[in-house]
C-alpha positions in Angstrom: 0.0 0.0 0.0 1.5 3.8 -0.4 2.5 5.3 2.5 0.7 8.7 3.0 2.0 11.3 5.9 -1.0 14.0 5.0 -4.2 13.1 6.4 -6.3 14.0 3.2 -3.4 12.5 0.9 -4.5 9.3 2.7 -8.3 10.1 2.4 -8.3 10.0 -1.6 -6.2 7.5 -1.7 -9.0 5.5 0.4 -11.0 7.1 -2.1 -9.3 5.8 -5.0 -9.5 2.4 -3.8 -13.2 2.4 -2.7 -13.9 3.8 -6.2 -11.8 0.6 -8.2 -14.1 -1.7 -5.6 -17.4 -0.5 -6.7 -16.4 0.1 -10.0 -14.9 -3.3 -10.6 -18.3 -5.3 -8.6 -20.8 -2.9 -10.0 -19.3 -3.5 -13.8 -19.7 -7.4 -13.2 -23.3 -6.6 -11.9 -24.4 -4.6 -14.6 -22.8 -6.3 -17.3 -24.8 -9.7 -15.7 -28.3 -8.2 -15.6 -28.3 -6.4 -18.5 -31.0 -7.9 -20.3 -34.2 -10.2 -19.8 -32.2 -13.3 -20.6 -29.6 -12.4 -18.3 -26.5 -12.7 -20.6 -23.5 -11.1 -20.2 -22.6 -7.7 -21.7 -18.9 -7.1 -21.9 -19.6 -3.7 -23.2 -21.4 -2.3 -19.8 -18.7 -4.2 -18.0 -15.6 -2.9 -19.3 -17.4 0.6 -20.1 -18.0 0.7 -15.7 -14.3 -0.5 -15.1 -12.8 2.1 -17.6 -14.5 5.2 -16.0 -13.4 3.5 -12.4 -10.0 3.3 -13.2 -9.8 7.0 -14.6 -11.8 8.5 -11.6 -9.6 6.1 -9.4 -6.7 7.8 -11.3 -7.5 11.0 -10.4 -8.3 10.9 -7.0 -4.8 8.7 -7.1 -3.2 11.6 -9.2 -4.7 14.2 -6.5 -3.6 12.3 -3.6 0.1 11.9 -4.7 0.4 16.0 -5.4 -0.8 16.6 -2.1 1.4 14.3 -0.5 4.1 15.7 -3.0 3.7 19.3 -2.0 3.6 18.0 2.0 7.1 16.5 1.7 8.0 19.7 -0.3 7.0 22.1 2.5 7.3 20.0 5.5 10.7 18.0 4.6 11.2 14.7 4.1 10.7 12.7 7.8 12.5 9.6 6.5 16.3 10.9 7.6 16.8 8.3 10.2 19.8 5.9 10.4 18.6 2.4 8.7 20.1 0.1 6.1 18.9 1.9 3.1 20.3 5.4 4.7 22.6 4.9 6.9 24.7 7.9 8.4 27.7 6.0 9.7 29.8 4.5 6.2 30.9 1.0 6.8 34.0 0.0 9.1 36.8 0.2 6.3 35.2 2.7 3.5 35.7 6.1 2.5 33.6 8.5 4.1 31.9 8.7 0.6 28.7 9.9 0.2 25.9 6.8 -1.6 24.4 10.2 -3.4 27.1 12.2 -5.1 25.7 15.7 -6.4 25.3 15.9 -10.1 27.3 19.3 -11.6 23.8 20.7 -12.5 22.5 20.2 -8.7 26.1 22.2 -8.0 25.8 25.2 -10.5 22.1 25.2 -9.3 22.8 25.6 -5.6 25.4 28.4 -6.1 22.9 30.5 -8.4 20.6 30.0 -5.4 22.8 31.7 -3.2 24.7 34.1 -5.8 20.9 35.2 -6.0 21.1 35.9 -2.2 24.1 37.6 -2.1 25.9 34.7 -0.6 29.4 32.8 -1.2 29.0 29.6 -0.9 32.4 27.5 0.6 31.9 24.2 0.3 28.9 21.7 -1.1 29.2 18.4 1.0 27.1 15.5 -0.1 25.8 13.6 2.4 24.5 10.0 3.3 21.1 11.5 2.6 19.1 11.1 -0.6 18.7 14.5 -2.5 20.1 16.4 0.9 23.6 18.0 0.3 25.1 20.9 3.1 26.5 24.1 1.8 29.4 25.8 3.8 28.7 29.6 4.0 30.5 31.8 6.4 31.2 28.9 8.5 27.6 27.7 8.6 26.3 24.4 8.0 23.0 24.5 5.7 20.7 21.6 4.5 19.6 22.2 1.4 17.4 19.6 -0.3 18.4 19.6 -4.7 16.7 17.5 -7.3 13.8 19.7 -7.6 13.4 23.0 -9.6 14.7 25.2 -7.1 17.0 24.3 -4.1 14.9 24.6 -0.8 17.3 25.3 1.7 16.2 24.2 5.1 17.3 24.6 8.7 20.0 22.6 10.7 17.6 21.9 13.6 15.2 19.9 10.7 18.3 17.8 10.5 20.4 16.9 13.7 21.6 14.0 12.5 23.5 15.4 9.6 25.0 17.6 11.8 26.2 14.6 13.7 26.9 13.0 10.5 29.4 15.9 9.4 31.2 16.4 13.0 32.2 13.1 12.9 33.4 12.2 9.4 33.6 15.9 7.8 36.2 17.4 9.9 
């Protein structure tokens, strides 16, 4: 099932899935009693499970641009230290980062700041999917890349990077 954080992401996607239910049981239905003789109409059928599945797309389409925009102005919640993302590297490795930043994510994060008025130092990538921190004036600064736009976010959204950069940075 897809995991919703936003309570009326979750509702259409309940939605969505109550909608492909009666859809797909109601075109069965319909195509079975569609006549006196009661023989089967394939037509009704796949004509109710076609407009199912595109309302059920919508409300699906809906639910994911509202969870979308959530993540977008709320941050991602999922920067924990597990297998798929772990903070610490591996006893004998590099303190590589699993998510290098791409040159365009770069040019795009100093343009953000240039815009600002800012210098930027140093770009570090970081264990963290899509989450690099930019060095200005000393200052450590999350900024999520990969969208349009860098969003730059605040430290205290992300204590364990700063833990992350204390230890292996330095």
């Amino acid at each position: 099932m897809l995991e919703r954080r936003n309570q009326v992401a979750k509702l259409l996607l309940y939605f969505c899935y109550v909608i492909l239910g009666v859809a797909f049981i109601g075109g069965l239905t319909l195509g079975l009693a569609h006549d006196i003789y009661y023989s089967f109409s394939f037509l009704i059928t796949w004509d109710y499970w076609v407009k199912g599945a595109l309302l059920a797309g919508l409300f699906l389409f809906f639910s994911e641009l509202i969870e979308q925009m959530h993540i977008r102005n709320f941050g991602s919640e999922q920067i924990k230290n597990t297998p798929e993302n772990p903070l610490t590297p591996e006893p004998g490795t590099k303190n590589e980062s699993r998510f290098p930043i791409s040159e365009q994510d770069r040019q795009s994060v100093y343009e953000f700041y240039a815009e600002k008025g800012e210098e930027v130092e140093d770009i570090v990538s970081t264990p963290v999917k899509d989450v690099c921190l930019v060095k200005i004036g000393g200052e450590l600064r999350p900024v999520e890349i990969g969208d349009f736009k860098p969003i730059e976010r605040s430290i205290k959204e992300y204590p364990e990077l700063r833990q992350w950069y204390d230890q292996h940075q330095k």
